[in-house]
C-alpha positions in Angstrom: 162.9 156.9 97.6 163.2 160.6 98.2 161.5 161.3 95.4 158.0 159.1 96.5 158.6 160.8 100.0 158.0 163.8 98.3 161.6 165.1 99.4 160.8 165.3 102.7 160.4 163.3 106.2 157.4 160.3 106.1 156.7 161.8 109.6 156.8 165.2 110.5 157.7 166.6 106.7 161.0 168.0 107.4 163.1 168.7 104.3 166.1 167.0 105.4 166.2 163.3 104.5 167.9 160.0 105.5 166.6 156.6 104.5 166.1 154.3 107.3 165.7 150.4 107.6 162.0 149.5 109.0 163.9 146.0 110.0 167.8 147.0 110.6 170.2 145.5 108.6 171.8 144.4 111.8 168.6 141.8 112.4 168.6 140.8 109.1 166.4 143.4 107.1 167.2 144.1 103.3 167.6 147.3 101.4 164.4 147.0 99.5 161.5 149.4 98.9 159.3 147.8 101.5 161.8 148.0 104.5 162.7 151.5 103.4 160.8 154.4 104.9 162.3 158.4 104.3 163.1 160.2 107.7 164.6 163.9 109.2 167.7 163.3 110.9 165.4 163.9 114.1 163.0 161.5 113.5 165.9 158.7 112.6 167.4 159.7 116.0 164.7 159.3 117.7 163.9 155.9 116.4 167.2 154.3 116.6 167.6 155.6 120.3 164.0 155.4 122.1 162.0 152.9 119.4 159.5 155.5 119.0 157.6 155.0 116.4 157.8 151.5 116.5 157.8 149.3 113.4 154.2 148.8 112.9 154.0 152.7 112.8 156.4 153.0 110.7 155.2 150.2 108.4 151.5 152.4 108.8 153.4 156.0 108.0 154.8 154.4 105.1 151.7 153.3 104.0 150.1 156.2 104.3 152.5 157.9 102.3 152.1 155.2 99.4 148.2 156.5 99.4 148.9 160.2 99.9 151.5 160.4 97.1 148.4 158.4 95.0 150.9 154.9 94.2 149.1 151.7 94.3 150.1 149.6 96.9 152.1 146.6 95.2 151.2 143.9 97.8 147.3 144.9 96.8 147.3 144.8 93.5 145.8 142.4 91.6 146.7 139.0 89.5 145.6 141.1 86.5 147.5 144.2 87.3 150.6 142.3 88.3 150.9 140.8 84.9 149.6 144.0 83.1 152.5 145.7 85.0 154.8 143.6 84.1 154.2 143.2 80.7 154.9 147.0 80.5 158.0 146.6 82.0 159.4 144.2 79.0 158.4 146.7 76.2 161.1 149.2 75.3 161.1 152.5 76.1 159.2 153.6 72.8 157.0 151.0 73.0 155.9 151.7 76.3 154.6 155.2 75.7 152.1 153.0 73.1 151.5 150.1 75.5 147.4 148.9 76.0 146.5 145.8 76.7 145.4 143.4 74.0 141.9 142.2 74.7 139.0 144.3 74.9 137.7 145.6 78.2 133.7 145.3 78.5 131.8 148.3 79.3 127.7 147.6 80.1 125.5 150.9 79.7 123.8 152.4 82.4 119.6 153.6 81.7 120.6 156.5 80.5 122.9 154.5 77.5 126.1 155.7 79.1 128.9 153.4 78.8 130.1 152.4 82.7 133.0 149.5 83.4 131.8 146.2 84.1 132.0 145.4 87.6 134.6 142.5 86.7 136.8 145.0 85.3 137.0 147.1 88.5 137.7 144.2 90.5 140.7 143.2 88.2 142.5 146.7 87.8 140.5 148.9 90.5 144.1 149.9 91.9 145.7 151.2 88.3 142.4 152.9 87.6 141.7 154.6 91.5 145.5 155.7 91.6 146.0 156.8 87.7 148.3 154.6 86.2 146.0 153.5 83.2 143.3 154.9 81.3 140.6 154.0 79.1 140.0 153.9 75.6 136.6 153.7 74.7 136.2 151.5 71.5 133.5 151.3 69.1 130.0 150.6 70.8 127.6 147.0 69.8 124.7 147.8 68.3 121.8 144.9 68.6 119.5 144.3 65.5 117.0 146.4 67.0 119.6 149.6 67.0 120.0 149.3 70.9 123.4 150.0 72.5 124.8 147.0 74.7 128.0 147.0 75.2 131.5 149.2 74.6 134.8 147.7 74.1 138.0 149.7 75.0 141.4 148.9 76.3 143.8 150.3 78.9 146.2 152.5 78.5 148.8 153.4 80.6 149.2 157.1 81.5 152.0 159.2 82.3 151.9 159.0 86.1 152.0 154.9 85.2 154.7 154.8 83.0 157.0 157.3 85.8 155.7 154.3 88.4 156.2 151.3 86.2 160.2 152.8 85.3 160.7 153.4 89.2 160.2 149.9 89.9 162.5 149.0 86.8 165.3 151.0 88.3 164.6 150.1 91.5 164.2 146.1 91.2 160.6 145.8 92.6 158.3 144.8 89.7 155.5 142.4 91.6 155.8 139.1 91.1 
């Protein structure tokens, strides 16, 4: 947790840290990730004693931090990146750092010839790609009988920012389902 807070308070950015329950354990609220937020022993004060920030805040600070630290939002992603996180997850350790996905991603190609990612690709793994946690390998392109370019296949790779991401949520117990 300290570590995605960027060792300091979600709020004000203090360098002294407590963890504090968005929904207190005392009205039911779990230990997870999502009812976790980092705060300065001043900030955790002041919510415990005058309810200020409320919960929505906090819910909003913590999302904010989620974007400023560039982490994908788990309850966003997708069906595809769900399952190509969790795939990950099952490799070992070795195996990760060699991970792609199986099946090839379609590129289309601009005027110019340049290869771009098909729209449906962005819609399925917008997320991994925005925030980092894949890349792309650009296959071989198709060549048409009449020497025109049409298409490039690749397939996603995680990167080192993705692989840190995808072993946090190992240790920590919060793959998406």
């Amino acid at each position: 947790m300290f570590e995605l807070a960027g060792h300091k308070c979600t709020i004000c950015g203090a360098p002294w840290m407590e963890v504090h329950h968005i929904d207190e354990l005392s009205e039911g609220g779990l230990t997870e990730y999502e009812n976790l937020i980092v705060l300065c022993p001043n900030c955790h004060t002041r919510v415990h004693s005058t309810g200020v920030p409320g919960k929505p805040e906090l819910r909003q600070y913590k999302l904010k931090q989620e974007l400023l630290y560039g982490l994908p939002v788990l309850s966003r992603l997708t069906k595809a990146e769900r399952t190509f996180v969790a795939l990950l997850a099952k490799q070992s350790p070795e195996s990760q750092l060699l991970f792609s996905t199986k099946d090839g991603i379609r590129y289309e190609l601009d005027s110019t010839g340049t290869p771009v990612l098909a729209q449906a690709i962005v819609d399925e793994y917008g997320s991994l790609l925005e925030f980092g946690m894949v890349s792309i390998n650009r296959g071989i392109c198709v060549q048409d009988s009449t020497g025109n370019l049409h298409a490039v296949d690749a397939s996603l790779q995680v990167t080192d920012k993705g692989l840190r991401w995808v072993r946090y949520l190992v240790k920590a117990g919060k793959l998406p389902d």
